[in-house]
Backbone as numpy.savetxt, mean C-alpha at the origin, in Angstrom:
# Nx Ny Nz CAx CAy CAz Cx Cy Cz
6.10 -43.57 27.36 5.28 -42.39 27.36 6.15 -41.13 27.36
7.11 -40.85 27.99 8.44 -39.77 28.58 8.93 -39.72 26.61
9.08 -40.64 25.84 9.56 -40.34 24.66 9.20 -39.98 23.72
7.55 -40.36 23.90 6.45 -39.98 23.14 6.02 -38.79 23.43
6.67 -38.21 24.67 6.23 -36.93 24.86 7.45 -35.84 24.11
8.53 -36.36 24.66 9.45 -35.68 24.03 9.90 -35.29 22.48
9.19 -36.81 21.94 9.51 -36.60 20.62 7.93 -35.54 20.11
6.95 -35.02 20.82 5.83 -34.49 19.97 6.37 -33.46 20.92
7.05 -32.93 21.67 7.48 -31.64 21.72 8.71 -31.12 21.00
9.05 -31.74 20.77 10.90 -31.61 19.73 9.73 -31.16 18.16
8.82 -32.16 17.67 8.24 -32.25 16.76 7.79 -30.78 16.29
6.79 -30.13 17.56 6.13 -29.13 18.13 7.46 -27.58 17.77
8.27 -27.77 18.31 9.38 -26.81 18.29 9.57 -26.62 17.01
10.44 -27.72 16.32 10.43 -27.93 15.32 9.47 -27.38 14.33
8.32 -27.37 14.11 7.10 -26.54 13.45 7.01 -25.57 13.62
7.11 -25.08 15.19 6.86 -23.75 15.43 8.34 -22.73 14.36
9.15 -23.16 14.98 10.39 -22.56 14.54 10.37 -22.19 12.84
9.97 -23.44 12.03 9.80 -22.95 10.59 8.71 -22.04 10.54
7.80 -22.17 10.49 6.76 -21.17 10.58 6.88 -20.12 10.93
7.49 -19.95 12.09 7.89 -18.19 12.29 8.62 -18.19 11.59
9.85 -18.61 10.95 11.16 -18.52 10.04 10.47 -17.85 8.86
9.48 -19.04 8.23 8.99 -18.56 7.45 7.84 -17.21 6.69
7.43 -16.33 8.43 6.98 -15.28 8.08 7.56 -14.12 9.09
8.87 -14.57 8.92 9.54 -13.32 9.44 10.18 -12.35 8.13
10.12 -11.16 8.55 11.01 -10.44 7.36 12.48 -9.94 7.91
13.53 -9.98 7.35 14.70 -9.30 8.22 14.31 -7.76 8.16
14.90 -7.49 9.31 15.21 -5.76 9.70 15.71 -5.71 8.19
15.42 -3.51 8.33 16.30 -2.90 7.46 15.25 -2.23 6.16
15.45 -1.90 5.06 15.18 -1.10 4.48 14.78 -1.86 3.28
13.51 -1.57 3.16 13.14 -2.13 1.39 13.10 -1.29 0.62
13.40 -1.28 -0.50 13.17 -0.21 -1.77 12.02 -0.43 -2.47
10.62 0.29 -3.12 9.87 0.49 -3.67 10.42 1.22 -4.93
10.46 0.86 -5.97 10.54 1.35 -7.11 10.14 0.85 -8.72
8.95 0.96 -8.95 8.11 0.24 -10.08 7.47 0.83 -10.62
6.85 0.10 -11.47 4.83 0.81 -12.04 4.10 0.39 -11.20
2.90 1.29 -11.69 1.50 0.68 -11.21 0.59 1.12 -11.69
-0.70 0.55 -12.25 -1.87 0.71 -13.03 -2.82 0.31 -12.28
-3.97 1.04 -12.60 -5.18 0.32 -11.71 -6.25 1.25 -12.02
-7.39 1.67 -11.40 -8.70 2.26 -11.78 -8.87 2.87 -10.38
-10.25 3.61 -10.48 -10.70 4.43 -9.56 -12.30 4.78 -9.94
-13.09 5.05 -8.71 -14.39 5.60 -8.72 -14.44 6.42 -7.97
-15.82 7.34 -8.36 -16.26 8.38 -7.35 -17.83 8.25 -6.76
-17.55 8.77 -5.41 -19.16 9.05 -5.19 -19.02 10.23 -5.05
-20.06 11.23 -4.46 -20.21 12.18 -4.44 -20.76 12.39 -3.28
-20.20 14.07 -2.24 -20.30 14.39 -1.18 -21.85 14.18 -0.49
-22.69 14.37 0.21 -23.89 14.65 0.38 -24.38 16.01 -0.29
-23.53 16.54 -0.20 -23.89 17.80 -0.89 -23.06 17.73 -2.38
-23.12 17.53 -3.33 -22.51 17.29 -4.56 -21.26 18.67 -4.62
-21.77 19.68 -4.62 -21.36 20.79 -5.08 -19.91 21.38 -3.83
-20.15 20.13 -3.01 -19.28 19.99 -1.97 -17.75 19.64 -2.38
-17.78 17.87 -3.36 -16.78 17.32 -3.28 -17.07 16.13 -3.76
-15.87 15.19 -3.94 -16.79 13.69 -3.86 -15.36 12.91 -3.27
-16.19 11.70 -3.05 -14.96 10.76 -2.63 -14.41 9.74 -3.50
-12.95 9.75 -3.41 -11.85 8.42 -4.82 -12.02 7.46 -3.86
-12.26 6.49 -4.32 -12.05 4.92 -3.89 -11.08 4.56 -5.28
-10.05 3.73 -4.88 -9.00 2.91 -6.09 -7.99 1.96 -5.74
-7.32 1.64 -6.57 -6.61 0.00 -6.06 -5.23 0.70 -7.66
-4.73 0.64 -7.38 -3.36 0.13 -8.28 -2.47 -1.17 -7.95
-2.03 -2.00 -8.90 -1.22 -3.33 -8.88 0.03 -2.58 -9.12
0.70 -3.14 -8.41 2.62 -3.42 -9.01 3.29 -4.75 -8.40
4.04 -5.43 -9.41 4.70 -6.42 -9.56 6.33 -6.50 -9.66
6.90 -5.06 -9.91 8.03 -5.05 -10.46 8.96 -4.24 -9.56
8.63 -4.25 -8.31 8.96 -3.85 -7.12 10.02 -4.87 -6.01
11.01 -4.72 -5.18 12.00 -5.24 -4.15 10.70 -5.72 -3.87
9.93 -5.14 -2.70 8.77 -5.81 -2.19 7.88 -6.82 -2.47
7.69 -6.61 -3.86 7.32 -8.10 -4.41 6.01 -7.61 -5.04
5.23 -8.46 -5.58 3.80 -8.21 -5.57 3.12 -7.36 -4.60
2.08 -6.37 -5.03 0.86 -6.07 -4.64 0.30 -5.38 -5.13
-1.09 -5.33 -3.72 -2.01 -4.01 -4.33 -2.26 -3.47 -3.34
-2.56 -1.94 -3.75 -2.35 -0.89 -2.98 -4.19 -0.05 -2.89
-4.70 -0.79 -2.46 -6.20 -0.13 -1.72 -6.37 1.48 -1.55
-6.93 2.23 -1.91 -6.83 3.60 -0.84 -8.04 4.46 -1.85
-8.32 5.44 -0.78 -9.48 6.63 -0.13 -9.20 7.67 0.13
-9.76 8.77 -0.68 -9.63 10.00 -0.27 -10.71 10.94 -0.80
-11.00 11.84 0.41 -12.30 13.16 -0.04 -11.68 13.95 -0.62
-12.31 14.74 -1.67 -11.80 15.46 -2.55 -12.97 16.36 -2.32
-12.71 17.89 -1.39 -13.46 18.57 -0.97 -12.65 19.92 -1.99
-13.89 20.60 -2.98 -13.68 21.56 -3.42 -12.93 23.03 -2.63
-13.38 23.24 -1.53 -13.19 24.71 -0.75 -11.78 24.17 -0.64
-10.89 22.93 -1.03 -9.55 23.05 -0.67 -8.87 22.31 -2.20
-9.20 23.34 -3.29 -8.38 23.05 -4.40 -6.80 22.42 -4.33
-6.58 21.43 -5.18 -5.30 21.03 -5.74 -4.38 20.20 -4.42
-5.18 20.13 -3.28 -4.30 19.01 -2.09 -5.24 18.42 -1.43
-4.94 17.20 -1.42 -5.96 16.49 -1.18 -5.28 15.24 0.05
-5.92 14.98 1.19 -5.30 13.52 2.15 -6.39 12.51 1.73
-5.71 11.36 2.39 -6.57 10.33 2.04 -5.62 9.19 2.75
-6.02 7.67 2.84 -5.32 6.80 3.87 -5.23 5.76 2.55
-4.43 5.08 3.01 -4.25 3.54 1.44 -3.79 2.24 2.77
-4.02 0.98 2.28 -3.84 -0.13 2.54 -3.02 -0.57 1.61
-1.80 -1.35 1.78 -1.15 -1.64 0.88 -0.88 -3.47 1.30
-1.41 -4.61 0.10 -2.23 -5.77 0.55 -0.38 -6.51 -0.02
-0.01 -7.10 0.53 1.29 -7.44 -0.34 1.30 -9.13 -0.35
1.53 -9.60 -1.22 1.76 -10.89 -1.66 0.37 -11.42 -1.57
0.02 -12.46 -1.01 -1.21 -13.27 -1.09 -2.00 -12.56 0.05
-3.28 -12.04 -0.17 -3.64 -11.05 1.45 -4.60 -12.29 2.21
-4.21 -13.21 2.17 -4.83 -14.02 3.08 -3.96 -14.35 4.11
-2.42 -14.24 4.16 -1.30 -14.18 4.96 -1.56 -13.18 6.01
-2.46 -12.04 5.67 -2.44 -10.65 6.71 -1.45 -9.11 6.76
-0.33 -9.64 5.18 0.49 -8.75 5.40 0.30 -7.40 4.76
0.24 -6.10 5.64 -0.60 -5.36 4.98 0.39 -3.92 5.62
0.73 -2.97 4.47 1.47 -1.73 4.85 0.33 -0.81 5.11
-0.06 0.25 6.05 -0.83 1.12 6.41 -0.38 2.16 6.09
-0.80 3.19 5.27 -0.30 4.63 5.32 -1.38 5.70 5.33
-1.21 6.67 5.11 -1.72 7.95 5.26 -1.03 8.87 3.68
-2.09 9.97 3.05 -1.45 10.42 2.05 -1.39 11.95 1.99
-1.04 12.69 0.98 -0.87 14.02 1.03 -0.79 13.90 -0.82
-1.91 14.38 -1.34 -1.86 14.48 -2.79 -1.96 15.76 -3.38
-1.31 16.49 -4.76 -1.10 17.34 -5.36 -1.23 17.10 -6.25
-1.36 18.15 -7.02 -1.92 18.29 -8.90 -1.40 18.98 -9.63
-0.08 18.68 -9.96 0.73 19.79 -10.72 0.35 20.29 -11.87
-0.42 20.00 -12.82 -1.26 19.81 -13.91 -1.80 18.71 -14.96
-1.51 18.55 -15.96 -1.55 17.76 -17.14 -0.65 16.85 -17.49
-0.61 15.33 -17.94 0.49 14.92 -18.01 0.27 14.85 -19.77
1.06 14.53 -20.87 1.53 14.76 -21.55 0.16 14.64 -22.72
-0.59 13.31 -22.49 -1.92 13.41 -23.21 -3.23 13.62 -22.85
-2.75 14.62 -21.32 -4.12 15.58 -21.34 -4.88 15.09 -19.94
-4.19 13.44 -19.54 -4.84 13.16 -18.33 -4.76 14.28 -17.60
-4.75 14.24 -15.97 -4.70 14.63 -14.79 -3.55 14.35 -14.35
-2.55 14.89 -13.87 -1.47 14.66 -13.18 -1.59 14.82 -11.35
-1.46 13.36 -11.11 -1.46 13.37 -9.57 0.42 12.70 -9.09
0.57 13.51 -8.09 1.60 13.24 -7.34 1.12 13.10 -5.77
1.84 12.06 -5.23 0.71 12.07 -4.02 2.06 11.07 -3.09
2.54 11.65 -2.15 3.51 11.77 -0.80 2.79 10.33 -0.01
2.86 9.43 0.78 2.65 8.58 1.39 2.93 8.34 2.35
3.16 8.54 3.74 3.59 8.09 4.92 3.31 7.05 5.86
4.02 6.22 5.32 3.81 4.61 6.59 3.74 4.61 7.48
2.60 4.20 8.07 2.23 4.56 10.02 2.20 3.54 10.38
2.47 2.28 9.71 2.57 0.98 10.35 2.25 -0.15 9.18
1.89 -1.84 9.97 1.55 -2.66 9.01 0.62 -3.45 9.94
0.79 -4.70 9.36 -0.15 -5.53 10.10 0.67 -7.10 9.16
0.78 -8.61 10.17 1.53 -9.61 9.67 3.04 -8.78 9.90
4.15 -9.16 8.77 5.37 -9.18 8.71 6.10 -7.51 8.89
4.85 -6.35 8.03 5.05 -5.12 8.25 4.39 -4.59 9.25
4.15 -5.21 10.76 3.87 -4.66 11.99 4.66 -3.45 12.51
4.67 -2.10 12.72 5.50 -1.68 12.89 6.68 -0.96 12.18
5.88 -1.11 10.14 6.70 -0.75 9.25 6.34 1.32 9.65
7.91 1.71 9.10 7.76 2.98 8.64 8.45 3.25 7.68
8.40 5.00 7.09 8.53 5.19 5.46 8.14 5.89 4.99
8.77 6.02 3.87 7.74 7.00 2.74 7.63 6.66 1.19
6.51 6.54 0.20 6.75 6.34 -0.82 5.97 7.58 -1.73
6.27 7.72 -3.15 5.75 9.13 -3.95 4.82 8.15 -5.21
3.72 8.41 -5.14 3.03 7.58 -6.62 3.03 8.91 -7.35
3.44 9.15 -8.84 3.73 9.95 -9.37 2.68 9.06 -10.83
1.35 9.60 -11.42 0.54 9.00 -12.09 -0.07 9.71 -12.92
-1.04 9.53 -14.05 -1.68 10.20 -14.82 -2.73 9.40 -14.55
-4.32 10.19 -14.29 -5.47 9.70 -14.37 -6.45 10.15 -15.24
-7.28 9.02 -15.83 -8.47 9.36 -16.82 -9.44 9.69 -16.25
-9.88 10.83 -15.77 -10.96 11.55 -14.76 -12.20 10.59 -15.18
-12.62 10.47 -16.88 -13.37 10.14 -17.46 -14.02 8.13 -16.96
-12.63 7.68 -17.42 -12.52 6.53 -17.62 -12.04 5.95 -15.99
-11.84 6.92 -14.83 -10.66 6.28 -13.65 -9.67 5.25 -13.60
-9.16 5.00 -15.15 -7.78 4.49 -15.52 -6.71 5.58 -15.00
-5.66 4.72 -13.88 -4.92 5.53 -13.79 -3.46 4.78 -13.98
-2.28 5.14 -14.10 -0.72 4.60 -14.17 0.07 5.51 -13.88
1.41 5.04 -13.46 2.28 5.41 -13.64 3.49 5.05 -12.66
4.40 5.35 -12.09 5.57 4.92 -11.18 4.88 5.26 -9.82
6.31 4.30 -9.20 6.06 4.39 -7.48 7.27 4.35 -6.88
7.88 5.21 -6.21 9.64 4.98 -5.44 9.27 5.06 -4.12
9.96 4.89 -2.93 10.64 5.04 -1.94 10.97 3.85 -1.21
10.90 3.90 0.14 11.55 2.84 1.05 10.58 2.36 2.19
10.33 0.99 2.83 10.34 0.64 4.23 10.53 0.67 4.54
10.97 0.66 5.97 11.84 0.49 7.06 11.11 -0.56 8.11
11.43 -2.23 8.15 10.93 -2.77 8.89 12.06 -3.23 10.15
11.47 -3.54 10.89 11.97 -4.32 12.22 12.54 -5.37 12.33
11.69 -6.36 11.74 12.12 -8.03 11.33 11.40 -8.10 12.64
11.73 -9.72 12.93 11.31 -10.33 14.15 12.58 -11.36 14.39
């Protein structure tokens, strides 16, 4: 019995140990630097003449970080032309794992990008994660052209993580 115990706690360790191995990230600094394409909708304020709100998702694949998609929300209230906040979820690899970057945004509108879209530049600040980016901080810049019309939007994404590891 004493061996049968020992060997399903060695067993036990043993499991545990890969498993965390396997969703730990090391400390230190990730680089973000890719595309990303994706769409967007609007509703509109209660009062229309108010504002309305972006709901949108962009994919990137070609990133240090790996796969994802990047969730996010923001009111777009007229009485405050051309800057706009808003919060994003950023879902990375398979989001049934839980691993998820949290940020906060700060968006600008420098004008037109070359065929007439909308030019958004929009600042990002990592306030945390949830899974492997518990505790992530950072900053990244989505620099994009959007089809107001169509809410096709693209374009690049740079900066860095800064995680903890475990």
């Amino acid at each position: 019995m004493k061996k049968e115990i020992k060997r399903i706690s060695l067993m036990t360790a043993i499991f545990l140990t890969v498993a965390l191995a396997s969703s730990a990230v090391e400390a230190g600094v990730i680089r973000i630097n890719g595309t990303i394409a994706g769409s967007e909708s609007y509703a509109p304020f209660p009062d229309p003449a108010q504002g309305f709100y972006v709901n949108g998702s962009v994919t990137s694949t070609d990133t240090q970080l790996g796969p994802f998609t990047e969730f996010y929300t923001a009111p777009v209230a007229f009485a405050f032309p051309g800057e706009d906040t808003g919060a994003s979820r950023l879902i990375v690899g398979d989001a049934a794992n839980g691993d998820s970057i949290l940020t906060c945004s700060i968006g600008a509108n420098p004008g037109s990008c070359a065929n007439g879209d909308l030019h958004l530049v929009e600042t990002n600040t990592i306030v945390g994660g949830t899974g492997r980016y518990a505790g992530a901080r950072g900053s990244f810049t989505m620099d994009r052209c959007l089809n107001f019309v169509t809410g096709e939007t693209s374009g690049t994404i740079s900066g860095t993580i800064v995680v903890r590891g475990r």
